[in-house]
C-alpha positions as CSV (number, residue, x, y, z in Angstrom):
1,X,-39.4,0.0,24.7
2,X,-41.7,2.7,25.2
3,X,-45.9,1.4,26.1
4,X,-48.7,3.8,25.9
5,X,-50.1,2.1,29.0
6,X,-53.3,2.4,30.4
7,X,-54.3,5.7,29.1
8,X,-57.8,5.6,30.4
9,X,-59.3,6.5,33.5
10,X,-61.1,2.9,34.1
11,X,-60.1,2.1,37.5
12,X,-60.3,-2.1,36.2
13,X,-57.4,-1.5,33.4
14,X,-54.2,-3.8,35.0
15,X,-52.3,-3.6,31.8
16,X,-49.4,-1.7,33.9
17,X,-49.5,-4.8,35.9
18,X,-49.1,-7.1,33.2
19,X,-46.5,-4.7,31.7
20,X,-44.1,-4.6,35.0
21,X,-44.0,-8.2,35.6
22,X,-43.1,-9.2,32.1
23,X,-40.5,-6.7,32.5
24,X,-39.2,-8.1,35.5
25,X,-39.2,-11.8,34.6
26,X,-37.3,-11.0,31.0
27,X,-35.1,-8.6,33.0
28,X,-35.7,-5.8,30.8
29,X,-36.7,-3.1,33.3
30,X,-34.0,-0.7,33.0
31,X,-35.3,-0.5,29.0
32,X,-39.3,-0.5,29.3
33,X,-41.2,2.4,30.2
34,X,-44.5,3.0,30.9
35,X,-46.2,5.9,29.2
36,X,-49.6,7.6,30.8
37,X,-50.3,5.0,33.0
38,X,-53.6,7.5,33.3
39,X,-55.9,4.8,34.8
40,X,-53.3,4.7,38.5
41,X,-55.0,8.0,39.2
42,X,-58.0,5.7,39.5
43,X,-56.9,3.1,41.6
44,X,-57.6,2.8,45.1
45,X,-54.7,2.9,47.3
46,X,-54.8,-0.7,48.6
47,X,-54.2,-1.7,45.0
48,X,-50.9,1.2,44.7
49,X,-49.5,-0.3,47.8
50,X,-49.4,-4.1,46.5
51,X,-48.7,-2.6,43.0
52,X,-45.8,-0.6,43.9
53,X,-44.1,-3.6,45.0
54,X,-44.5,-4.9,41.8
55,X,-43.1,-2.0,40.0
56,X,-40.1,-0.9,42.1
57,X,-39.0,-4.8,41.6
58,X,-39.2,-4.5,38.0
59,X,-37.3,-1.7,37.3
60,X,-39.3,0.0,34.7
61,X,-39.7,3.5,34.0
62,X,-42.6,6.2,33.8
63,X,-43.5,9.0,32.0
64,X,-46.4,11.4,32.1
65,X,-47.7,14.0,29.9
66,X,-49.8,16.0,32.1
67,X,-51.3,18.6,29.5
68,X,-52.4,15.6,27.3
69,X,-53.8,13.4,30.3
70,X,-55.6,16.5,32.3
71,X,-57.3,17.2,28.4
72,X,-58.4,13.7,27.7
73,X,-59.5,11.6,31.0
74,X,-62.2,12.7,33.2
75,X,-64.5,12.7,30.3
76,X,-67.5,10.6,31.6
77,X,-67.2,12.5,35.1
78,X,-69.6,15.2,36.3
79,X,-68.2,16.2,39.3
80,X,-65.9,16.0,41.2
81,X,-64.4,15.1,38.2
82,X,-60.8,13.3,37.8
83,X,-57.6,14.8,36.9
84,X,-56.7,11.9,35.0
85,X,-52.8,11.9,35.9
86,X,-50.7,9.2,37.1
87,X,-49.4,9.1,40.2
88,X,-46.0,11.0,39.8
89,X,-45.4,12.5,43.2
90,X,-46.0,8.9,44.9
91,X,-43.8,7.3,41.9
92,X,-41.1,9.8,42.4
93,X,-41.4,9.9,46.5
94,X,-41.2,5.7,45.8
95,X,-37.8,5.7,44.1
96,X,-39.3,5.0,40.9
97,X,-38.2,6.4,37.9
98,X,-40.4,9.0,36.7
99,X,-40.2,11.9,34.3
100,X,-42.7,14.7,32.6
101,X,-43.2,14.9,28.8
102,X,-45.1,16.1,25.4
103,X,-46.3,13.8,23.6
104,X,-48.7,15.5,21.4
105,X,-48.3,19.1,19.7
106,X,-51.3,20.5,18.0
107,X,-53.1,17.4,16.7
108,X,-56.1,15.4,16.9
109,X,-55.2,14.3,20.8
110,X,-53.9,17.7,22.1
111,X,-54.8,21.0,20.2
112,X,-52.2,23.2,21.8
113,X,-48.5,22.5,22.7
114,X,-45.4,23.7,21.6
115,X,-42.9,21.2,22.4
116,X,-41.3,23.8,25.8
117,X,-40.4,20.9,28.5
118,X,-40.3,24.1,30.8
119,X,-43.8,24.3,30.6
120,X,-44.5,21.1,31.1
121,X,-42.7,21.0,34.5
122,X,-44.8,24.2,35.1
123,X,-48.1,22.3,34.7
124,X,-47.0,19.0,35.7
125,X,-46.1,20.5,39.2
126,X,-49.3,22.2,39.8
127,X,-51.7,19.6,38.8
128,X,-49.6,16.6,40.6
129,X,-49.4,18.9,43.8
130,X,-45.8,18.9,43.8
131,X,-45.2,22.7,45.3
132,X,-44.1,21.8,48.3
133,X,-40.1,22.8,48.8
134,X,-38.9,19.4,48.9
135,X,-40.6,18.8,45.8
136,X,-39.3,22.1,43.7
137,X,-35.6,22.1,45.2
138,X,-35.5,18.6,43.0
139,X,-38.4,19.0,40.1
140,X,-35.7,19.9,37.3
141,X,-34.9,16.0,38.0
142,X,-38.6,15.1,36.2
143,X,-37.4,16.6,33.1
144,X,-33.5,16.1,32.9
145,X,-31.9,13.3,34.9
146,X,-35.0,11.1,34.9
147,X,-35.5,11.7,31.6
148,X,-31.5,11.0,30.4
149,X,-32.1,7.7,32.4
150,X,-35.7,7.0,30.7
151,X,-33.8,6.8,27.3
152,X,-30.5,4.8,28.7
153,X,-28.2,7.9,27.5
154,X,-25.7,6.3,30.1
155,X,-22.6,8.7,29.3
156,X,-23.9,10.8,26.1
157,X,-25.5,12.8,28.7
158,X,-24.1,15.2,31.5
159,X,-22.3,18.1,31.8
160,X,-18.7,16.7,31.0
161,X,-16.0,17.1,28.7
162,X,-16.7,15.8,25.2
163,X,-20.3,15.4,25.7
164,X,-22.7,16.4,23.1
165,X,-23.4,20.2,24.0
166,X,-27.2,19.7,24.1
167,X,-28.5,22.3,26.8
168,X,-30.6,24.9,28.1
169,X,-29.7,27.8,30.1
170,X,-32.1,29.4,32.2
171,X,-31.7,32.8,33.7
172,X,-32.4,32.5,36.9
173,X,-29.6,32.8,39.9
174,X,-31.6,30.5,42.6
175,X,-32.8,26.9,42.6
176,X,-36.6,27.7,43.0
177,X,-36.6,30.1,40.7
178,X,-35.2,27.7,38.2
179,X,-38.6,25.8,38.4
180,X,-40.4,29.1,36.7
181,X,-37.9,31.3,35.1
182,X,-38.7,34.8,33.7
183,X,-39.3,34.1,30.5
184,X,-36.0,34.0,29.4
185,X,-33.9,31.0,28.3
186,X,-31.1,30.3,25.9
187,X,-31.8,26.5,23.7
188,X,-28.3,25.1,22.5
189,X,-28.2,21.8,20.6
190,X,-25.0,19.6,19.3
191,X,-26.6,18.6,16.0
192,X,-29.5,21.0,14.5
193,X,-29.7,24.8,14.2
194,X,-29.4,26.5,17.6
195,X,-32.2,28.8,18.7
196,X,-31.6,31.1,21.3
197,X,-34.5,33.7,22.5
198,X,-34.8,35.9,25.5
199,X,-38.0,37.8,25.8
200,X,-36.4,40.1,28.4
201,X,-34.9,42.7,25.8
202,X,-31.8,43.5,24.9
203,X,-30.4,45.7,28.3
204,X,-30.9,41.8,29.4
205,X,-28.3,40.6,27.6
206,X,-24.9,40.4,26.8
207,X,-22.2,37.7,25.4
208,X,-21.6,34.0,26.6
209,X,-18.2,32.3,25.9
210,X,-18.4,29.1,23.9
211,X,-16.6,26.6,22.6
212,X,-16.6,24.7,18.9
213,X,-15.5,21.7,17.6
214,X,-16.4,23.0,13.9
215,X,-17.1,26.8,14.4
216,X,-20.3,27.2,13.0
217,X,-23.2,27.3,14.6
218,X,-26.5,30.2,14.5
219,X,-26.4,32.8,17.2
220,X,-29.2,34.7,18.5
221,X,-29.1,36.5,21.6
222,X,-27.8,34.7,24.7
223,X,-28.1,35.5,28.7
224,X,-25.6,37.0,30.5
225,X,-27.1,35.8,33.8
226,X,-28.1,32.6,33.4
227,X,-27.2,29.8,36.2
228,X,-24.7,27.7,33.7
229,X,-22.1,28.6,31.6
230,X,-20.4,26.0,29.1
231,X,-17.1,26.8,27.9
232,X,-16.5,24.8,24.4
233,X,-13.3,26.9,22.1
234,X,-13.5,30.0,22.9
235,X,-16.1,31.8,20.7
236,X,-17.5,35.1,21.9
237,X,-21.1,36.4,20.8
238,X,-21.1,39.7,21.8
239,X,-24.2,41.0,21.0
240,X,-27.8,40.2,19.7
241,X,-28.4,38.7,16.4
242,X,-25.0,37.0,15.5
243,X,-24.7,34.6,13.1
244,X,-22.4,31.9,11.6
245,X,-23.8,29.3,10.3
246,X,-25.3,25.7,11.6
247,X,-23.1,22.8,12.9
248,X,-22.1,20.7,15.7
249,X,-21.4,21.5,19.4
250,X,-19.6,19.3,22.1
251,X,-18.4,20.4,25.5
252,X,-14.6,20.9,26.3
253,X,-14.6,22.6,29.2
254,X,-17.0,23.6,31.9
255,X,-17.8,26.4,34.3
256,X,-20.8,26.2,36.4
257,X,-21.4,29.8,38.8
């Protein structure tokens, strides 16, 4: 059950509240989440502590859009003027389940957006103030493991053998750097056409080993260097451009460097 809750900067809106404790009583907190939330950038902090309390014991979960909330809230202030973000860092640093998200591309809400979770992160890190080290050795979290357990995937999610091949390699040999890659990225999904780009040009690139349950599946150019490799039959794409078809993709084996 996912509520758009509290998407206003109104520092009087206790629809969380309300939300949280019906979850808790009807012991449904592992399958609610809170979306927004905007207005708990509003609250004063006497209010977070007692409501905190409140949310860890109900269970529920939380996502923020950070381009969309940054955009809409903070519209009646001059200055200083409100980000209009919930409070992810203290949900996160709370043991509260939190995760980033889009939830508008190029409408009436949000004019811009393209749908790149890895740009989210990017702006969700710098307008929550989470740049510390602490917070970057562990921000892939907000959009992959939080985000698996937002949904309830339970075990269609994770790197293991016959899992649904749904991933995205980055090119990038160290953990910080994984936060803000190059530019370069390889998108691989079980189910629909596979897209694979890397801006970096082709002396970038070379093949990746992979493995099908059906062998088709469109190939464009994948990165030699990225920090995962998944081993599914073993399928070569040696160079730029191959293609062979659309189809479906499960993991068999894995290799992580």
């Amino acid at each position: 059950m996912d509520v758009h809750c509290d998407e206003t900067d109104d520092p009087q809106s206790r629809f969380l509240e309300v939300l949280a404790e019906e979850a808790r009583v009807r012991g449904m907190g592992a399958q609610v989440t809170a979306s927004h939330t905007c207005a708990m950038g509003s609250y004063d902090n006497a209010y977070c502590s007692k409501l905190f309390r409140l949310l860890k014991a109900s269970g529920i979960n939380f996502i923020s859009c950070p381009t969309e909330s940054i955009h809409l809230q903070g519209r009646f202030d001059s200055w200083p003027k409100r980000r209009g973000v919930t409070r992810v860092a203290e949900l996160d640093r709370a043991g509260i389940n939190v995760c980033f998200a889009q939830d508008s591309i190029q409408d009436p809400w949000y004019p811009l957006g393209n749908g790149n979770i890895m740009r989210i992160l990017d702006a969700g890190l710098h307008i929550c103030h989470m740049l510390g080290y602490e917070d970057l050795q562990r921000c892939l979290d907000l959009i992959t493991d939080n985000s698996a357990r937002t949904l309830c995937l339970g075990d269609n999610y994770g790197i293991a053998e016959g899992r649904p091949a749904n991933l995205l390699i980055l090119d990038a040999g160290k953990r910080l750097r994984r936060a803000a890659p190059p530019g370069q990225s390889a998108d691989l999904h079980s189910s629909r056409q596979s897209y694979f780009a890397a801006p970096g040009g082709a002396d970038s690139l070379s093949g990746i080993s992979l493995t099908l349950t059906r062998p088709r599946c469109r190939v464009n150019p994948l990165l030699a260097r990225g920090f995962m490799w998944y081993l599914l039959t073993t399928f070569s794409v040696p160079a730029m451009g191959s293609s062979v078809g659309a189809g479906s993709l499960r993991i068999t084996r894995t290799l992580i460097l």
